[in-house]
N, C-alpha and C positions, 0 to 999 in steps of 0.2 A: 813152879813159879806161878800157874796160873791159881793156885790155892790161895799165895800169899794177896793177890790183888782183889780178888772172890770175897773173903771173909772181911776185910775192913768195907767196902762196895753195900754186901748184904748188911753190915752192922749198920753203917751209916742209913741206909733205907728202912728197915726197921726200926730206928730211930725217930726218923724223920715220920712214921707211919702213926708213932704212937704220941707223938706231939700236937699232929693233925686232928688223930682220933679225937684225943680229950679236948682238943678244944670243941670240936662239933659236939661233944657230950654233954657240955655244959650250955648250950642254947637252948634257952626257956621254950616250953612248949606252946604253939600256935592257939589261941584262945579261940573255945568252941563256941562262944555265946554270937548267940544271929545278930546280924547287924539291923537297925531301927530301922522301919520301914520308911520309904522314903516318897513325898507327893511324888506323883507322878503328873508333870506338869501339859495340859491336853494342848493341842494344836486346833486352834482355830483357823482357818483361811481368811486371809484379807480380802475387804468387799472388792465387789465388781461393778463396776456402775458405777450409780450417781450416789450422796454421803450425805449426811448432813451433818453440822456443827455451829455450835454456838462463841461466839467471839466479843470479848470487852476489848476496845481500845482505848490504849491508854495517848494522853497528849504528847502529840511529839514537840520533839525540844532540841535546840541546835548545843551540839558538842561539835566544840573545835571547828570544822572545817564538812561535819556530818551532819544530818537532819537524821534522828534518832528515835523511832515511832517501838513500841513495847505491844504486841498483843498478847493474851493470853486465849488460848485455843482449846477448847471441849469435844469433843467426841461424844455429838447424840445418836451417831448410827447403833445397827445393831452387831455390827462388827468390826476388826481391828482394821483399819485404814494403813496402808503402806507411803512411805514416803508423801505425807503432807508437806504441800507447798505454796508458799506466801506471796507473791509477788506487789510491790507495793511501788504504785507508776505518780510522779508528781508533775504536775500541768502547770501552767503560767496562764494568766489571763488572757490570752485567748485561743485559750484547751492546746495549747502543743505541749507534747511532753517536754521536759526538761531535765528529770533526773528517775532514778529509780532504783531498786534492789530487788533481789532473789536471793529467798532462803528455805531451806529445810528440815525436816526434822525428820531422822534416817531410821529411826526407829518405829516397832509400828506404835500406831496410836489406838493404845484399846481402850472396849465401851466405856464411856464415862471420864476416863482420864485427862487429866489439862495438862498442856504444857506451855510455859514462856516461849515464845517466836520475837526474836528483837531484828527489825530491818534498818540499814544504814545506809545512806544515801547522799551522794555529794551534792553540799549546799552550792543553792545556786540564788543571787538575790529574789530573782522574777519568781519563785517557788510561792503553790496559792493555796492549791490544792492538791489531794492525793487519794488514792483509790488504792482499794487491795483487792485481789483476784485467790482465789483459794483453789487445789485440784490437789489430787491422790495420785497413786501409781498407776490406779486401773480406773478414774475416771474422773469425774467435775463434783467437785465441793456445793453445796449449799449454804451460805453464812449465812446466821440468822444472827444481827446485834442486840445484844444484852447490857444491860446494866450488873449485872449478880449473877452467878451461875444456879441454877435451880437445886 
């Protein structure tokens, strides 16, 4: 009795063995050609200290319900600035603040590169004047204002 359950068990397994086989036999062979060399992109560290950068502002203009100011921001250091930040404070005729916004740009800012910084700020009538303040992750911005970037 144990023959009869033996031999269909073995057939069905050798079966099953040579179905497997062929199909792994027919998978194309893994191509040897080397892969393209690839840049290898360097790490700079972000400064430490004081930065400098150069800044156009553009006119602000009220949207909706916001005072809506555009700069555009350059990176003249000699290294990538981490987390450049804008701050931009609005005064009423006589110097109290009134309104303001904070923004960032989370990415670093490397040599030379500009980026759009847009700050928003709730309108307020008495709104006269406004001021921006510039800083990095590791220390205090120098804005130099420009008309054109060099």
């Amino acid at each position: 009795m144990r023959r009869q359950i033996s031999v269909p068990v073995l057939s069905f397994a050798f079966f099953t063995l040579s179905l497997c086989g062929s199909a792994y036999g027919q998978a194309k062979p893994a191509s040897t050609a080397p892969a393209p060399p690839v840049k290898s992109a360097k790490w700079i560290a972000p400064l430490k200290g004081e930065g400098t950068i150069e800044v156009i502002r553009g006119k602000p203009s009220k949207v909706g319900n916001e005072m809506v100011s555009l700069l555009k921001v350059k990176n003249t250091s000699k290294a990538p600035l981490a987390l450049v930040t804008v701050e931009e404070y609005w005064y009423n005729a006589k110097r109290e603040t009134v309104s303001g916004d904070t923004q960032r740009h989370k990415a670093l800012l490397q040599p030379g590169e500009v980026v759009e910084m847009t700050t928003k700020s709730p309108y307020r009538p008495d709104m006269s004047v406004n001021l921006f303040m510039f800083r990095h992750a590791n220390g205090k911005l120098t804005a130099k204002a420009v008309t054109k970037f060099q």
